[in-house]
N, C-alpha and C positions, 0 to 999 in steps of 0.2 A: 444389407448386413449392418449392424450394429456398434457405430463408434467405438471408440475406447478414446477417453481423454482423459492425462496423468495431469494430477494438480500438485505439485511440490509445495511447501510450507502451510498444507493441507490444516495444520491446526492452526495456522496466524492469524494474525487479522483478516486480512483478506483471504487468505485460503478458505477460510473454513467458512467463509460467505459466498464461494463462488460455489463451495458442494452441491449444497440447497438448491442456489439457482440454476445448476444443468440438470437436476433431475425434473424439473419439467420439460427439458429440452431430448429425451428420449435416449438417452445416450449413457455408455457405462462407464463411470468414473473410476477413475485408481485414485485413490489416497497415499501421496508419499510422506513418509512419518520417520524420522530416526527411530521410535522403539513403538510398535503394536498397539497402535489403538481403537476400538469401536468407535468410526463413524458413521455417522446413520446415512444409506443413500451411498457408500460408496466402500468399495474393495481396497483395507487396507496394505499396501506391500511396504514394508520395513528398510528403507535402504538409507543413504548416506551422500550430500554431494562430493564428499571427500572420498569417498569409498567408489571407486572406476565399478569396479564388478559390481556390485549391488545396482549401481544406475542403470548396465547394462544390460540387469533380469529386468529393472524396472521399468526399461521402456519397449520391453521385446512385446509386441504385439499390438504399439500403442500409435495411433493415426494421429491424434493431435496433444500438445504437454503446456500446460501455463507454468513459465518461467519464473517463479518468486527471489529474492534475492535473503540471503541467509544475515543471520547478524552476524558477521564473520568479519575479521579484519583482509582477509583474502575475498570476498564475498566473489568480485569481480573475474576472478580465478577461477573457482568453484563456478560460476556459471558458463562462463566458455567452457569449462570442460563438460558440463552436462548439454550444453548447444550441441557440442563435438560428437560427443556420444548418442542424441537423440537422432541427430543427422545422420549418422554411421547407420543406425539400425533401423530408416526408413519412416523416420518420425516424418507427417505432411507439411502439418503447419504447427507453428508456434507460436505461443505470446508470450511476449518476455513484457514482465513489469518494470518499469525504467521508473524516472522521476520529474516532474514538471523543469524546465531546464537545464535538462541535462546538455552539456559540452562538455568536450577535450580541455579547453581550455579555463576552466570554469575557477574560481579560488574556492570553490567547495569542492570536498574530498567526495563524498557521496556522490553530488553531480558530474563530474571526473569519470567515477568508476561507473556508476550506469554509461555516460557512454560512449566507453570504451567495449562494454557488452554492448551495446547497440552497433557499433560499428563491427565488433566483431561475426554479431551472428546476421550480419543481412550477408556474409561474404558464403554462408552456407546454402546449402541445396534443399531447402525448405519453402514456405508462405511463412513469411514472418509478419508479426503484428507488433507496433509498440504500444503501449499504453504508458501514458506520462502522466499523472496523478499527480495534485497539490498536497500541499500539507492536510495531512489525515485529521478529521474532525474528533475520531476515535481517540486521535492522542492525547485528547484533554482527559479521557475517562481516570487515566492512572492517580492524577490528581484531583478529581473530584471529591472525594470525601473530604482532604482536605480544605478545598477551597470553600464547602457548606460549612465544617468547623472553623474558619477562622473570618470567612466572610472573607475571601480575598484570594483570587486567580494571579499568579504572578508567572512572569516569564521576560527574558532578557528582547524585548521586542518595546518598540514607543508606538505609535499611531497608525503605520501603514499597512494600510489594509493587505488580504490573504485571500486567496479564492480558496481558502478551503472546502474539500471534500468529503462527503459521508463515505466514509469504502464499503459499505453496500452499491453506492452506485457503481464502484468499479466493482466490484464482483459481479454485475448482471451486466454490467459491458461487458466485460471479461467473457463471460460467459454467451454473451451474443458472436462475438469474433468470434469463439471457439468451432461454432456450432454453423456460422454461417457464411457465405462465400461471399467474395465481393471488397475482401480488406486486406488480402496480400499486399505486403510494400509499405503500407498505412503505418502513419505516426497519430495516436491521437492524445492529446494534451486535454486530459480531465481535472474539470475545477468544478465547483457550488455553481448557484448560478450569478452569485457576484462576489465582491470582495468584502471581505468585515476585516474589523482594527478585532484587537481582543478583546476592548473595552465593551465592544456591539457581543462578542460572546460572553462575556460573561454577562451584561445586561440577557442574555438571549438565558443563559440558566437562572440568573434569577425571575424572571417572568414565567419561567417552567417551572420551577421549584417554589416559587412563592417564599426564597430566601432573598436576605441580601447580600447578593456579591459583586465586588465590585475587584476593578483590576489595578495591579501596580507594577509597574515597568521598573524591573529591577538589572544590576549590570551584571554580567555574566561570572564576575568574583561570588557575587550573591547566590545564582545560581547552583553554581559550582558548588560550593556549599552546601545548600537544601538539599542536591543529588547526589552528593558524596557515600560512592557507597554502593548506590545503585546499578551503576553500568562500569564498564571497565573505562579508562581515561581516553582511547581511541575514539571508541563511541560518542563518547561526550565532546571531545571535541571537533568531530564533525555535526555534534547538532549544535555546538555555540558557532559553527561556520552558516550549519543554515540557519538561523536565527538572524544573524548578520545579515544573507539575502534577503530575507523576510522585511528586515528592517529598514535596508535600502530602497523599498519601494520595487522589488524586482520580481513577485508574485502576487501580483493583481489582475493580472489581465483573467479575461475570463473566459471560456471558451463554449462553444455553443457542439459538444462533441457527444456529450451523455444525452441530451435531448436529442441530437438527430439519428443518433444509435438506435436507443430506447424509447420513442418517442413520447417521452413524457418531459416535463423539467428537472433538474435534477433538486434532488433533496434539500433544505435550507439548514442556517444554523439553528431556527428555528423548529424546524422538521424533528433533526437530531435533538435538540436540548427536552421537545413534550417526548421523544420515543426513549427518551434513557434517564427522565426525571427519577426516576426511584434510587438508581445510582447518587444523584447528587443531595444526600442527604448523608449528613454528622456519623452515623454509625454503619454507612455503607461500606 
């Protein structure tokens, strides 16, 4: 019989990378969406983490659900209750997407509430998987145009390096757990295959773009500023908290988890900058 694996945040980044990669894995995917949309390769159902009833049409008939986390100030919240409820209605196994070190203890707010979801959904009657992901390589794209028009990548961060991640590669992890047995219990801590400063990314899009762009470490007032506007003040200052980690020297390590998954290396800064070069261009 034929899988069924529900993807919540099915349009986000990572969601909508992981559709792609199960449909070569034989298996029928649910697309979960706040409002109806055509995705290619997967059965969109309409529902809500906030909304109990919709999650529980949403997961009736469903063997395994990758756990995405909402941009929600409750996010933490909203996903124990969707654990809850996948558990209740016979869900198998899980992945929940966490965050590369995540603790209880942590002075970042996001690291905090992953894992508090982490500790909460292993206490369930499921195969849980964690997937801990670094700083997403994707995040630079929002500022790309930018940084070709002024010739300058900026972010509240000085020299120490990032094991950043292309989230393609976790989406095809993502989607190997889903699919395959053998990772119940498993925590696994996804990075690049080594650490870069900013400076090496942005050298990395100017050598793809055949621009000059170079990087400038600005402090978090400055920031603030530039993004004003953009996200609510919550948001933001859970990412001037992770910036701060970043900066401490406290996401470098690098982990050998996406290659021994997927047996290949995992994607470089370099990878990413020649695959999204048209992006980093003045009127992109």
């Amino acid at each position: 019989m034929t899988e069924t694996i529900l993807v919540t945040g099915a349009t986000g980044t990572v969601g909508s990378a992981i559709v792609p990669a199960l449909q070569t894995e034989g298996v029928e995917v649910r697309a979960l969406s706040r409002e109806h949309r055509e995705i290619a390769g997967a059965s969109t159902v309409v529902a809500d983490l906030s909304d109990a009833g919709s999650l529980e049409q949403a997961v009736a008939g469903v063997d395994a659900a990758f756990l995405n986390s909402p941009s929600e100030p409750d996010a933490a919240e909203l996903q124990r209750r969707f654990a809850d409820i996948a558990a209740a209605a016979g869900v198998r196994r899980l992945v929940l997407l966490s965050q590369f070190a995540a603790g209880l203890d942590s002075p970042v707010r996001f690291l905090r509430w992953h894992a508090q979801v982490e500790q909460h959904v292993r206490e369930l009657d499921m195969e849980v998987t964690v997937l801990r992901p670094n700083l997403y390589m994707q995040g630079i794209l929002p500022f790309a145009a930018n940084a070709a028009r002024t010739g300058v990548l900026a972010a509240p961060i000085g020299h120490a390096g990032v094991s950043a991640i292309d989230t393609r590669d976790i989406a095809e992890v993502a989607a190997a757990v889903l699919t395959e047995s053998g990772h119940a219990g498993a925590t696994y801590t996804l990075t690049g295959p080594r650490a870069v400063t900013h400076a090496e990314i942005a050298a990395s899009i100017s050598a793809a773009s055949g621009r000059d762009i170079a990087f400038a470490s600005v402090t978090p007032e400055h920031y603030a500023a530039a993004l004003e506007g953009f996200m609510p003040q919550w948001q933001f200052d859970g990412l001037i908290e992770d910036y701060a980690h970043y900066d401490r020297g406290e996401a470098s390590v690098v982990s050998t988890s996406v290659a021994d998954i997927l047996g290949r290396p995992a994607r470089s800064i370099d990878d990413f900058a020649r695959d999204h070069v048209s992006i980093f261009t003045p009127d992109a």
